[in-house]
C-alpha positions, 0 to 999 in steps of 0.5 A: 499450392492451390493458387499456383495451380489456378495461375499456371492453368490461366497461363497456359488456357491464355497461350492456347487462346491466343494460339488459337487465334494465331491459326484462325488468323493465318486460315482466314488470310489464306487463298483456301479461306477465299475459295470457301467463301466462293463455295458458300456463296454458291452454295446460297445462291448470293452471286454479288458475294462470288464476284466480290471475290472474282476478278471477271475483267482480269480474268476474261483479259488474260483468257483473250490474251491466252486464246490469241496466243493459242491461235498464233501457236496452232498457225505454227511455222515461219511468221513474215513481217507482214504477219507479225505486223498484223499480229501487233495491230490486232493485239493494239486493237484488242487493248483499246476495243476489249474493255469497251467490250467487257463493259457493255457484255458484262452484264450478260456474261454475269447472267450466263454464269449465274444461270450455270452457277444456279444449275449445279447440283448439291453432288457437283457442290459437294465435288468442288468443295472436295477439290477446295480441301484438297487444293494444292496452294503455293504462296509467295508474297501477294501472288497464290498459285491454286490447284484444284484436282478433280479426280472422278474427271482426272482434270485440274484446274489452276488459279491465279490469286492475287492481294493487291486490292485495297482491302488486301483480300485475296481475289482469283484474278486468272485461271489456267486456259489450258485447263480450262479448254479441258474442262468445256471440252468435256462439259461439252462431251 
C-alpha cells in the first residue's frame, strides 16, 4: 500500500515537472518573453542587450518607407506622370542611398536613443513594464503582432515581431508609424 502510494506521488510530481517546463518553454519562446527582456535591459542600463533584441535598420527602413508614404498621402489629389515618375526615382534613390545612410548615423542614432533610454524615470519603467503585461499578442507562425496600450496617455503602440534570425529568437523588426507620430506629438506636447 505504502509503496504504491510513493509510485503514484512520483508519477503524478514527474507530470507536473514536466508540465511545468512545457509552460516555462512555451513563456520563453513567446514575443511577451522578448519584451521583458528589452524592459530589463533597461532597466540596467545594458544597451548592447536592447539592440540585440531590436532590429534598428529594419525598423528605421519601414519608418522612411512609412513617412514617404505619409507625405504622398497628405499631397492627396490627381498624380501626373511627371509626378509619379518622380515618386519612382526618389524611392530608387532611397534604396541605394538609405543603408549607406543608416550605416554612417547609426552610431549617433544609437547615442540618441541611449541618452533617452538613460532618462527614463522608474515610474515611466514601472508604466511600460505595465504595458508589457497587458500586451495584446497575436501570433502566426514567424510573424507577432504586439499591442502596447498605455491608458494614463489613452495611446497604443503596436509592433511588429518577426523569428526568422538564425538563432530563431523573436526580435522587433517594425513598429506602427502612426502610433508612433502620436506618441513624439505628445512627448513633444
Amino acid at each position: 500500500m505504502r509503496r504504491s502510494l510513493f509510485i503514484i506521488l512520483g508519477v503524478v510530481l514527474l507530470i507536473g515537472v514536466v508540465v511545468a517546463g512545457w509552460f516555462y518553454y512555451l513563456h520563453r519562446d513567446s514575443p511577451r518573453y522578448v519584451l521583458l527582456q528589452i524592459l530589463e535591459a533597461i532597466r540596467e542600463r545594458n544597451y548592447d542587450k536592447i539592440y540585440y533584441h531590436i532590429d534598428l535598420k529594419n525598423i528605421i527602413d519601414q519608418l522612411i518607407q512609412d513617412t514617404g508614404q505619409d507625405l504622398l498621402s497628405r499631397n492627396g489629389g490627381e498624380q501626373d506622370e511627371l509626378t509619379r515618375l518622380g515618386q519612382n526615382l526618389a524611392r530608387k534613390f532611397a534604396r541605394h542611398l538609405l543603408p549607406r545612410l543608416f550605416a554612417n548615423f547609426e552610431k549617433d542614432l544609437r547615442q540618441a536613443i541611449n541618452g533617452y533610454l538613460s532618462t527614463l524615470t522608474s515610474q515611466e519603467i514601472l508604466a511600460l513594464e505595465a504595458a508589457v503585461a497587458l500586451a495584446e499578442v497575436s501570433q502566426t507562425g514567424g510573424e507577432a503582432q504586439v499591442t502596447l496600450k498605455f491608458p494614463k496617455e489613452e495611446l497604443r503602440l503596436r509592433l511588429t515581431m518577426s523569428r526568422d534570425f538564425p538563432d530563431r529568437s523573436w526580435r522587433v523588426v517594425g513598429v506602427n508609424f502612426q502610433d508612433l507620430k502620436k506618441i513624439i506629438k505628445k512627448e513633444l506636447l
